[in-house]
ZAMARGU-4260 file (C-alpha; in steps of 0.2 Angstrom, whole numbers, plus 5000, padded with zeros to 4 digits):
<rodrens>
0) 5568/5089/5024 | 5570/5070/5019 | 5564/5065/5036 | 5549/5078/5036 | 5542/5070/5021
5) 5542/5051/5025 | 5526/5042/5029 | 5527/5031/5043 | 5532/5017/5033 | 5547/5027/5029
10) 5541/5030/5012 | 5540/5048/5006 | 5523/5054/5004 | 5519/5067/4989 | 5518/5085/4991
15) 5502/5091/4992 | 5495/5074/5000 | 5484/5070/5013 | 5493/5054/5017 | 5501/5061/5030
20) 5487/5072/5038 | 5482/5054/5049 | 5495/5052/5058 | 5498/5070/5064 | 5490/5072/5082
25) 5487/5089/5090 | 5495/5096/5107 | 5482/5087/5117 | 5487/5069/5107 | 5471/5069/5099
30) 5472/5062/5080 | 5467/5077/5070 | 5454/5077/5056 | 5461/5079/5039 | 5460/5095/5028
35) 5451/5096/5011 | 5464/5105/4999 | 5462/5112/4982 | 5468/5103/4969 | 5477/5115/4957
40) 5481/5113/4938 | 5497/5111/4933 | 5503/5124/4922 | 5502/5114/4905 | 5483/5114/4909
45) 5482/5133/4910 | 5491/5134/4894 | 5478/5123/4887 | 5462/5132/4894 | 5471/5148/4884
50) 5473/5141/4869 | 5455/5136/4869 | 5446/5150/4873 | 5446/5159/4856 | 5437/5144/4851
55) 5424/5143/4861 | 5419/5161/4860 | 5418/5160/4842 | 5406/5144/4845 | 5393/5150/4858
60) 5381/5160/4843 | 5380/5144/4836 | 5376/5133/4852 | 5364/5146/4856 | 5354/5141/4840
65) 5354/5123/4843 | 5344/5125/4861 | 5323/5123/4857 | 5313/5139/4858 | 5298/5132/4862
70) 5281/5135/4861 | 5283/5150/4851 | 5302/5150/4840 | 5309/5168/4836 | 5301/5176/4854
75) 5311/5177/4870 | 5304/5182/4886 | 5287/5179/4893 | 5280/5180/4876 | 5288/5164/4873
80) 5276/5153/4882 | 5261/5163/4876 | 5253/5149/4860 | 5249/5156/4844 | 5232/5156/4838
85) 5236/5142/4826 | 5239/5131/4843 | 5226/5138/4852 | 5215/5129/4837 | 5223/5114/4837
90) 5222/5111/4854 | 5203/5114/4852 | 5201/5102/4837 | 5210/5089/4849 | 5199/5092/4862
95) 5183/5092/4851 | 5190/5076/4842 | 5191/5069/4861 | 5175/5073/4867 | 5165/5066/4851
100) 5176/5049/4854 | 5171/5050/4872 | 5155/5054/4869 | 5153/5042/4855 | 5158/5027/4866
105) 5149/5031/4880 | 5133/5033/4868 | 5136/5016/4860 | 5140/5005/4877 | 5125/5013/4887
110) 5108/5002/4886 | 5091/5006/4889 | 5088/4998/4909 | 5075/4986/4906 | 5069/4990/4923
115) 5061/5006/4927 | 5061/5014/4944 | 5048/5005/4954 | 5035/5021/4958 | 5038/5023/4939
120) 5030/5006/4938 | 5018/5007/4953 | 5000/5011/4951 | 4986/5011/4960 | 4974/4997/4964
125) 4955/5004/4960 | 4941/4993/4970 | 4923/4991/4962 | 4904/4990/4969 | 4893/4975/4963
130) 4888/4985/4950 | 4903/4989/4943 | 4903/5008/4949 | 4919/5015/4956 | 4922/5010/4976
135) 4938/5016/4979 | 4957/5018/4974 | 4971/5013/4985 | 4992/5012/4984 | 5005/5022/4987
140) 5007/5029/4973 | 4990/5036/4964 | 4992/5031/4947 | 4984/5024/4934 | 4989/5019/4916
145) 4981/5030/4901 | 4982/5025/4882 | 4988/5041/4873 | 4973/5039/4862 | 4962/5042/4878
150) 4972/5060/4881 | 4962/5072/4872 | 4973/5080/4858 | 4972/5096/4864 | 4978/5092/4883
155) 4991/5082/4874 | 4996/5099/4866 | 4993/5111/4882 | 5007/5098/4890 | 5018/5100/4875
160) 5016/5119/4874 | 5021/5121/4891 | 5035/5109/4893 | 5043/5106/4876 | 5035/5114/4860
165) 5047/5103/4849 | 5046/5086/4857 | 5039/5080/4839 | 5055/5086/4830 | 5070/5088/4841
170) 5082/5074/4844 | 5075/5070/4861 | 5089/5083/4871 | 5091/5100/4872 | 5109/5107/4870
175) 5105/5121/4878 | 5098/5114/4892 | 5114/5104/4895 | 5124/5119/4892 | 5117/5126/4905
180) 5119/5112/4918 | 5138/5111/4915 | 5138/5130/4919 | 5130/5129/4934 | 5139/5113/4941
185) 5155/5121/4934 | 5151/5139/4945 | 5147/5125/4959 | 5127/5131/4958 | 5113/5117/4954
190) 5110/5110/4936 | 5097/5121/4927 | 5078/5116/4920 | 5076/5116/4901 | 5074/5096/4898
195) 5065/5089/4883 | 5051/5078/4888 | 5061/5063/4883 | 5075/5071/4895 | 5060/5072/4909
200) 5052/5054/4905 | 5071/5046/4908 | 5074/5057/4925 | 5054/5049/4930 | 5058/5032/4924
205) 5077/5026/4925 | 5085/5040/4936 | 5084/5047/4951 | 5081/5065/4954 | 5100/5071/4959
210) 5104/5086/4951 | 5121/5080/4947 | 5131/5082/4932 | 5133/5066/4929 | 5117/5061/4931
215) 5111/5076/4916 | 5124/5069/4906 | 5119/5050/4908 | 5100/5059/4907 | 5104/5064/4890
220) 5114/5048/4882 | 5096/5041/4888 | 5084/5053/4879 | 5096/5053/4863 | 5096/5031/4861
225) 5076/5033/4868 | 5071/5044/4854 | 5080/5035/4843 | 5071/5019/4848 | 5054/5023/4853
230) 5041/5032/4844 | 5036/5049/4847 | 5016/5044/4854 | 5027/5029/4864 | 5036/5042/4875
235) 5024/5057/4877 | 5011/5042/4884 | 5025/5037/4895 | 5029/5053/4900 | 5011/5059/4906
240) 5009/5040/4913 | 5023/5044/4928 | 5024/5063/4930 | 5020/5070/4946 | 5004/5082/4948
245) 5002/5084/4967 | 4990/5078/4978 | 4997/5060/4979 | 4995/5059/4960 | 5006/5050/4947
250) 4999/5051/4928 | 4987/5063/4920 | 4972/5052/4923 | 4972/5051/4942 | 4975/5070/4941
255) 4963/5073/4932 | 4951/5063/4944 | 4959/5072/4960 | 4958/5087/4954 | 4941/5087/4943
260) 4933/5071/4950 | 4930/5063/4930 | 4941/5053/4918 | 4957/5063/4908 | 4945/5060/4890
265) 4932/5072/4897 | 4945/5086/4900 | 4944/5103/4891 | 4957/5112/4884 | 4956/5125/4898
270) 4955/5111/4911 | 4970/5104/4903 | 4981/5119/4903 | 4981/5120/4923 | 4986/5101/4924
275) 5001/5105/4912 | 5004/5120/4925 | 5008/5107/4940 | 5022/5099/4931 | 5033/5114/4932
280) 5030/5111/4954 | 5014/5105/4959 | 5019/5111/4977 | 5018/5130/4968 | 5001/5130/4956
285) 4990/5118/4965 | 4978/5133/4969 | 4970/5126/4984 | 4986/5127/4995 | 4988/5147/4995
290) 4983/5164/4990 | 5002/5165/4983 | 4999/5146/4974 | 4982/5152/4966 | 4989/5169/4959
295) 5005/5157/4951 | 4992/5146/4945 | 4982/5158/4936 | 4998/5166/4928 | 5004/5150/4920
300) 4987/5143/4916 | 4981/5161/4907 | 5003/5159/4899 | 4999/5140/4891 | 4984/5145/4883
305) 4992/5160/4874 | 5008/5147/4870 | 4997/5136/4863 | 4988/5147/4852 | 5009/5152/4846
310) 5012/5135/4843 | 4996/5133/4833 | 4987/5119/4845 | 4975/5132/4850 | 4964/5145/4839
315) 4961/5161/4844 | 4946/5161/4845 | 4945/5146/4854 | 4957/5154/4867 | 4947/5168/4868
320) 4933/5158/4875 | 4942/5153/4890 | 4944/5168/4901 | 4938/5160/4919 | 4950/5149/4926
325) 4946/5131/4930 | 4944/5132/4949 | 4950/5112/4954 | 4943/5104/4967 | 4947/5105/4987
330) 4964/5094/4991 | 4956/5078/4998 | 4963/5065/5005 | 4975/5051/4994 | 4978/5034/5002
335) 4964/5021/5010 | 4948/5026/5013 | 4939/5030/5027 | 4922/5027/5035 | 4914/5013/5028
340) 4925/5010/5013 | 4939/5008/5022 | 4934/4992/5029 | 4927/4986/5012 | 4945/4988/5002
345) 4954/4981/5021 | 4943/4964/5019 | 4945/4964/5000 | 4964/4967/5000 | 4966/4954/5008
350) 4955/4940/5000 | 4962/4945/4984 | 4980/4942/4990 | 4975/4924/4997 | 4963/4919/4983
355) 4977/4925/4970 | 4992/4918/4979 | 5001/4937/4976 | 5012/4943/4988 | 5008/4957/4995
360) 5023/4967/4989 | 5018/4963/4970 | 4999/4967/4976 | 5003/4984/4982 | 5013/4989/4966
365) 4997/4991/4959 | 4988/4991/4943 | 4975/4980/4950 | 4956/4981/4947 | 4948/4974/4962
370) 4926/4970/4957 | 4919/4968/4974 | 4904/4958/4979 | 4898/4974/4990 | 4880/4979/4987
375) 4881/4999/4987 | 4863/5000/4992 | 4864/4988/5006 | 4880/4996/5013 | 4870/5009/5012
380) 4855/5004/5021 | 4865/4994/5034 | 4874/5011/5039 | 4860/5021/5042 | 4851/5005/5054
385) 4866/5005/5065 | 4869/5023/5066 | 4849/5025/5069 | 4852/5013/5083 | 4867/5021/5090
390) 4856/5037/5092 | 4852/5029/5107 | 4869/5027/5115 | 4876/5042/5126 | 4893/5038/5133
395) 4893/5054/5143 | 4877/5057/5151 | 4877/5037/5156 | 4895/5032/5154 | 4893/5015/5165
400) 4880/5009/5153 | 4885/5015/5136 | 4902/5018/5135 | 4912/5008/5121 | 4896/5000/5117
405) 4897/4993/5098 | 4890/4984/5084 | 4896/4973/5073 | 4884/4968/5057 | 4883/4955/5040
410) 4875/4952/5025 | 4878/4937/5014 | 4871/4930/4999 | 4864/4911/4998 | 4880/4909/4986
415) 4892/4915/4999 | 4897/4933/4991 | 4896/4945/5006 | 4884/4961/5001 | 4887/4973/5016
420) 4897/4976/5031 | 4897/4986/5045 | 4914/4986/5054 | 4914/5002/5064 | 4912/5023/5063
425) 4927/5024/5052 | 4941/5014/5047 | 4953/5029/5048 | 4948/5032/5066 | 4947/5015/5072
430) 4953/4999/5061 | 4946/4985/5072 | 4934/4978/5061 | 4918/4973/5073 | 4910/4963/5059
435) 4926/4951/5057 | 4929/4952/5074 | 4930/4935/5087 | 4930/4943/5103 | 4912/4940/5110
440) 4901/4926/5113 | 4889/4920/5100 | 4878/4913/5115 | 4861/4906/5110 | 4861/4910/5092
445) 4875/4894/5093 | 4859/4881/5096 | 4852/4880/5078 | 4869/4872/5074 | 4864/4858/5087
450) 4847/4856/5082 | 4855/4852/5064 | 4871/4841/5071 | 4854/4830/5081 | 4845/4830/5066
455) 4857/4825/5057 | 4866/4813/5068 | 4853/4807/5081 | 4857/4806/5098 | 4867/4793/5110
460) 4857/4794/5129 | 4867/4777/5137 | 4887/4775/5131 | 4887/4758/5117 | 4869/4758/5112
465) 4863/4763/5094 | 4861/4782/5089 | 4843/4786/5091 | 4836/4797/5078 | 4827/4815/5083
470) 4816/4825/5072 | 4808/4843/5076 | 4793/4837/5086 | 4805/4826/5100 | 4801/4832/5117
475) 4812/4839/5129 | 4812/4846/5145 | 4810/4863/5146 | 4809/4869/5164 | 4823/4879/5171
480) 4836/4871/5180 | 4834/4856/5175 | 4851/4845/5178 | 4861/4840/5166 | 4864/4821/5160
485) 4877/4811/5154 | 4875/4792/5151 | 4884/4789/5167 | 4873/4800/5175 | 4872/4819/5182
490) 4887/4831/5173 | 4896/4837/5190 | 4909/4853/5184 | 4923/4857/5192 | 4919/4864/5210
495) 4910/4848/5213 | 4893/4854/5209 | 4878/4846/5198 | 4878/4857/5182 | 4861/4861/5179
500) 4854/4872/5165 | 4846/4888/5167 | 4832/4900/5153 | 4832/4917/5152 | 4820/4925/5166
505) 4821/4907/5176 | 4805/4905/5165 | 4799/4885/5165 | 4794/4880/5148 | 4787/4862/5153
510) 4790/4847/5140 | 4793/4857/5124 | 4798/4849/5106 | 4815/4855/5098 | 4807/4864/5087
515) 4798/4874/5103 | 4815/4877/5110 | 4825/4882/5095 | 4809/4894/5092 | 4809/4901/5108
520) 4827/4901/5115 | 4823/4889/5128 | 4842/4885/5135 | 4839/4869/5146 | 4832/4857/5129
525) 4847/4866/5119 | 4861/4862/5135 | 4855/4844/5134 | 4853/4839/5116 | 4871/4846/5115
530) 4879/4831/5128 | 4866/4820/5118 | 4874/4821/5103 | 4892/4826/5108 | 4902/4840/5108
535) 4912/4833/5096 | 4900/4831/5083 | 4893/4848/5086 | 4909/4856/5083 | 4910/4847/5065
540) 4895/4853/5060 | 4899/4871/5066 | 4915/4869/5055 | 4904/4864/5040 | 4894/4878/5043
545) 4909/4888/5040 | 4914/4892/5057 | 4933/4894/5061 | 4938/4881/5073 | 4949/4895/5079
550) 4933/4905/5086 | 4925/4888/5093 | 4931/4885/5112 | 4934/4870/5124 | 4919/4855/5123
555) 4910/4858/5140 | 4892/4859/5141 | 4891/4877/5138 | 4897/4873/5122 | 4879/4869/5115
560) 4873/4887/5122 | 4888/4895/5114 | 4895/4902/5129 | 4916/4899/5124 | 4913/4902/5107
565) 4916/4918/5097 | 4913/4916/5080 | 4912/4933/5069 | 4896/4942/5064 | 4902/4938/5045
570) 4907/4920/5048 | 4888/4918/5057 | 4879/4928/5042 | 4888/4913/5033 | 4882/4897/5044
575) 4864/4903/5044 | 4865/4907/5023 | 4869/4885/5025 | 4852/4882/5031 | 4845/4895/5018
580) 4853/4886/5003 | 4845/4868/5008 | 4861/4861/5018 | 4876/4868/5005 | 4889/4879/5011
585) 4900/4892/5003 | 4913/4901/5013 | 4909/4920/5012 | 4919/4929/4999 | 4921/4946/4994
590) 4929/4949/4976 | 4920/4940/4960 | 4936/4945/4949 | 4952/4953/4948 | 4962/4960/4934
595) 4979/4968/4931 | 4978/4982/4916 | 4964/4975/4908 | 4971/4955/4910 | 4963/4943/4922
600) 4970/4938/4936 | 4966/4919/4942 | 4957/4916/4959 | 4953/4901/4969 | 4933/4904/4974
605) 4925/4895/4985 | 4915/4880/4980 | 4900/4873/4989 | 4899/4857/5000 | 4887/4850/5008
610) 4886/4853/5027 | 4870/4844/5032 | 4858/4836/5022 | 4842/4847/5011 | 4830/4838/5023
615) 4837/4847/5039 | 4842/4861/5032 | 4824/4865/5029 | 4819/4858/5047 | 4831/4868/5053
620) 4824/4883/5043 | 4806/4879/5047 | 4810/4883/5069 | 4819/4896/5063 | 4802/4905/5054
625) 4793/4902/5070 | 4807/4913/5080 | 4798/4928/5068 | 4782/4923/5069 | 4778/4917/5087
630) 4796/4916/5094 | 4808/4927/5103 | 4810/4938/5088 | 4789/4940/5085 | 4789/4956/5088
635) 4797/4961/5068 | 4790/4947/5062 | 4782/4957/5050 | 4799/4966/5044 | 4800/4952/5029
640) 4790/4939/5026 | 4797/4921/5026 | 4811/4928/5036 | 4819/4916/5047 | 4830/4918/5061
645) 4836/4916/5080 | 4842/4929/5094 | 4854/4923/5102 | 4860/4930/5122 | 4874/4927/5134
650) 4873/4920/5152 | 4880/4936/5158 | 4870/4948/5147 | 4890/4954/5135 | 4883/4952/5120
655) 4865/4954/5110 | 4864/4943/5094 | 4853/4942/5079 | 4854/4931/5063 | 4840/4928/5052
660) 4838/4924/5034 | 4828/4929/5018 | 4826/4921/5000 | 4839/4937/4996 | 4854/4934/5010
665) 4857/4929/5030 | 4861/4944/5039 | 4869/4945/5057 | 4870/4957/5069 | 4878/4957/5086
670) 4878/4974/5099 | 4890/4972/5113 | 4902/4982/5125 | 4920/4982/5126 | 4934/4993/5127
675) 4948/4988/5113 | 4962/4991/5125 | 4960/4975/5135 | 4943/4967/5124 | 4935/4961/5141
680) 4917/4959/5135 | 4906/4972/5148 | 4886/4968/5151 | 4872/4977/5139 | 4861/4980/5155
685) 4854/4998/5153 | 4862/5000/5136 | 4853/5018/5131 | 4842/5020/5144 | 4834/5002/5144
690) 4826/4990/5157 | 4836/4981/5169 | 4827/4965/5160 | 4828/4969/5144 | 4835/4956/5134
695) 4853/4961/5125 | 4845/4953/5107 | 4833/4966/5107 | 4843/4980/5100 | 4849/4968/5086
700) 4834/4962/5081 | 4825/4980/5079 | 4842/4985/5070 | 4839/4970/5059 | 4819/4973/5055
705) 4828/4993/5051 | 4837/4984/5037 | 4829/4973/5029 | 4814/4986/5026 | 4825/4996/5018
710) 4832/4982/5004 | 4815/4973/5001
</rodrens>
């Protein structure tokens, strides 16, 4: 037994120990894993556990009183955890207290944006005739700012009585409204209607239109600091200012035009009442749109008047006199004009925005009053003489002769302001402008511009001698093709051959004076005075005239004749108006003054220079009266009298030219052929059903005499 309980140290190893457990090694000598035995208590520890056990019986009431019995004392079970009523409220006063803290904060650190949304702040731009009637309105949002003062009271009180019968005495929210938008966003369904017109004018002006709880709630710390701010009469003009009434429109005052055609301040109440019916969805109650839209609008126009006689902005008897509803008129078109119009704003959109230095984001927010130089009568009048001569044109029966034929046509006063246009059948349809375009030849209506630059400057026959000067009665030859000189000698071109000059018709005119050929359209007189004075000089006095040095081409000989230079009907209205005003030029312009809500905006107008002197001015004026009288254009020569002008052709018969002058305005017209896909001038010969020779002028100038009958 000694042995048995010795560790391998030869000590002995407890009873009950594991000490030994290690060492042992099963029958296959493997070391064995050692055993976990229970540790039994001795038996002076039972006697104690006995002893104490009495105790501790006796204690357990006791310790069962000290453990919490929470949330209710004196229950057991589930009814436990069930709070009293008296919790229940004073959860709720913690939660109330919470949400006024909350609410309280949020209300003092939210600030009115200083910037409002931008179509809250877009209007439209309205453009004005001469005369100061309207022309047209443009923008992308139709809107226009109205004093409150100019809203009839009682369409003030058809708005009120439809959207918010209270406005003047409630806070600026409606708590039931809110109410319902946390219902519906706590059920997962869309925030409900029931905003105050405060609450509506915020959405407009600072919000966006989320249905979102958080945007009502950020909606509603608006209104509440909003109508605490701002007067009552402030906010319902603001309101009406932005809302949305359909048909492109922003504010009661261009609804009111869209759908009535006249200003908000000659509304009825009756009239009135249907506008107020669009702000509930001007997609459902414009009346024009549907059967089902006009049955809705009827129902709620007939509902507004009853409610406004309730909340006393309306008599009864007064209601009783409106029993027809206010048909509106037809939906028409919102956005830039067409036709004619169209062209008029295009031109004086972009004048404005150059002459103003605006950008033309700032521009098309809007809120500008554009008052045109446009005469309405002459607009007029020029219309119907192109479309009288278009009457001729038949692209279908003679499609080789009068397809894409075109006309482009201008009409400038002596000061420069240009009175009428015509830039083709309708802006919407086709935007290329054929009164501002410089895609055809000016030809020989070019040659006045010489005669001025050789009166002006003289002429230079042999290189390093003095200028000699010319006046109207110098001869030249006049023969057809006569060849071309040059101090040096004859002009050779480019394949080698001597350049000579060539008159419509081969017609010989003999020795002719200047003022002869300019009268006349003799080319050969014209194709030499050019080299004689220079091509250079020639293009300055074009460019004092007012032509663009962009539309002027290369200096070859057939620069005197016009042939590589493509000036604009409008910029050759403006040259000829030079020699009308005795020599001083004035670059064409079409807006006298701007304004932005009633304040003036600046512009940089034109000013006159002097581009050749009084006395050749008048010279030049005085060939050009003999043109009507005895010249190429003789045959209208009694259309005005005193008028003065010059056709003007091409070598290969593109383009028809006629500008001429009265005390009143210079006016050109220009009929040509081209298609717009690859602008390759085609010939006028047959244009309607005309002679092989008839000249391509011919139509311009008989559209010309059209005109000017009518505006004497």
């Amino acid at each position: 037994m000694a042995a048995r309980g010795r560790s391998r140290r030869g000590r002995r190893a407890p009873e009950g120990s594991d000490a030994a457990a290690p060492g042992r090694r099963g029958k296959s000598g493997a070391r064995r894993r050692p055993r976990q035995r229970t540790v039994r208590l001795g038996a002076s520890a039972q006697a104690v556990t006995r002893a104490l056990a009495p105790a501790v019986a006796a204690a357990r009431p006791q310790l069962r009183r000290l453990r919490p019995d929470f949330p209710r004392p004196g229950r057991t079970g589930w009814r436990r955890w069930i709070p009293s009523w008296r919790q229940w409220l004073g959860a709720c006063l913690y939660a109330v207290l919470g949400m006024v803290g909350f609410v309280t904060l949020a209300y003092a650190v939210t600030d009115i944006p200083e910037d409002l949304n931008s179509f809250a702040t877009q209007q439209d731009n309205v453009y004005y005739w001469a005369d100061g009637s309207t022309m047209a309105r443009t923008g992308w949002v139709s809107r226009q700012e109205m004093p409150l003062d100019k809203v009839p009271p009682k369409v003030q009180g058809a708005v009120l009585a439809a959207e918010n019968a209270s406005f003047y005495s409630d806070p600026g929210v409606s708590p039931s409204g809110f109410l319902r938008a946390v219902r519906a966003a706590l059920t997962g369904g869309e925030t409900q209607g029931g905003s105050t017109i405060t609450q509506q004018y915020v959405k407009n002006a600072y919000l966006n239109q989320d249905r979102t709880l958080s945007r009502k709630f950020t909606e509603i710390l608006l209104a509440l600091k909003l109508d605490n701010q701002t007067e009552k009469k402030q906010i319902l003009q603001d309101y009406l200012n932005t809302s949305w009434f359909g048909r492109g429109t922003y504010g009661i005052q261009r609804a009111s035009q869209a759908y009535y055609g006249k200003d908000v301040s000659q509304l009825n109440p009756s009239e009135g009442a249907f506008l107020a019916s669009l702000l509930k969805g001007a997609g459902l109650y414009d009346p024009t749109l549907s059967k089902e839209n006009h049955e809705r609008a009827v129902e709620r126009w007939s509902w507004i008047l009853d409610r406004m006689v309730e909340t006393g902005q309306l008599s009864r008897a007064e209601r009783a006199t409106y029993t027809k509803f206010p048909e509106p008129s037809s939906s028409s078109l919102v956005g830039i004009p067409g036709a004619q119009t169209g062209y008029l704003v295009e031109m004086a959109k972009a004048y404005t925005i150059k002459a103003s230095h605006l950008k033309e984001s700032d521009f098309d927010l809007g809120g500008y009053q554009i008052y045109t130089t446009f005469d309405r009568a002459r607009m007029t009048a020029l219309t119907a003489a192109v479309q009288e001569t278009q009457k001729d044109f038949d692209a279908e029966r003679r499609p080789d002769t009068d397809k894409y034929a075109k006309i482009g046509a201008a009409s400038i006063a002596p000061d420069g302001r240009l009175l009428a246009v015509y830039g083709g059948p309708d802006y919407l349809k086709q935007g290329f402008n054929e009164s501002n375009a410089t895609t055809i030849p000016v030809g020989t209506a070019f040659t006045p511009i010489v005669y001025a630059a050789a009166l002006d400057e003289g002429v230079a026959r042999t290189r390093g001698k003095a200028r000699t000067p010319v006046s109207p009665s110098s001869v030249y030859d006049g023969n057809d093709q006569v060849t071309v000189q040059t101090p040096e000698g004859p002009y050779w071109d480019r394949s080698g051959k001597v350049l000579k000059g060539r008159n419509d018709g081969g017609r010989n005119w003999g020795q002719v004076t200047l003022r002869q050929a300019v009268a006349n359209s003799v080319n050969t007189p014209m194709l030499q005075l050019g080299l004689d004075v220079g091509l250079d000089r020639v293009e300055v006095f074009a460019r004092r005239s007012g032509l663009l040095e962009s539309s002027l081409g290369p200096r070859i000989p057939g620069f005197a004749l016009g042939e590589n230079s493509m000036p604009s009907a409008i910029r050759m209205a403006g040259a000829y108006q030079t020699f009308a005003a005795d020599g001083m030029h004035t670059d064409p312009y079409s807006v006298r003054s701007v304004t932005r809500n009633g304040a003036a905006v600046p512009l940089d107008a034109p000013k006159p220079a002097r581009a050749v002197t009084a006395k050749t001015a008048r010279a030049v004026t005085d060939a050009l009266r003999d043109t009507l009288t005895e010249g190429s254009a003789k045959t209208v020569g009694k259309a005005h009298a005193g008028a003065a002008g010059k056709t003007g052709t091409t070598a290969a018969n593109t383009a028809g030219w006629f500008v001429a002058s009265t005390e009143q305005e210079s006016t050109a017209v220009v009929v040509y052929r081209m298609s717009l896909t690859d602008l390759v001038p085609l010939p006028l010969t047959g244009l309607g059903g005309d002679a092989p020779n008839t000249p391509g002028s011919e139509r311009a100038v008989r559209l010309w005499a059209d005109y000017i009958k009518a505006v004497k």
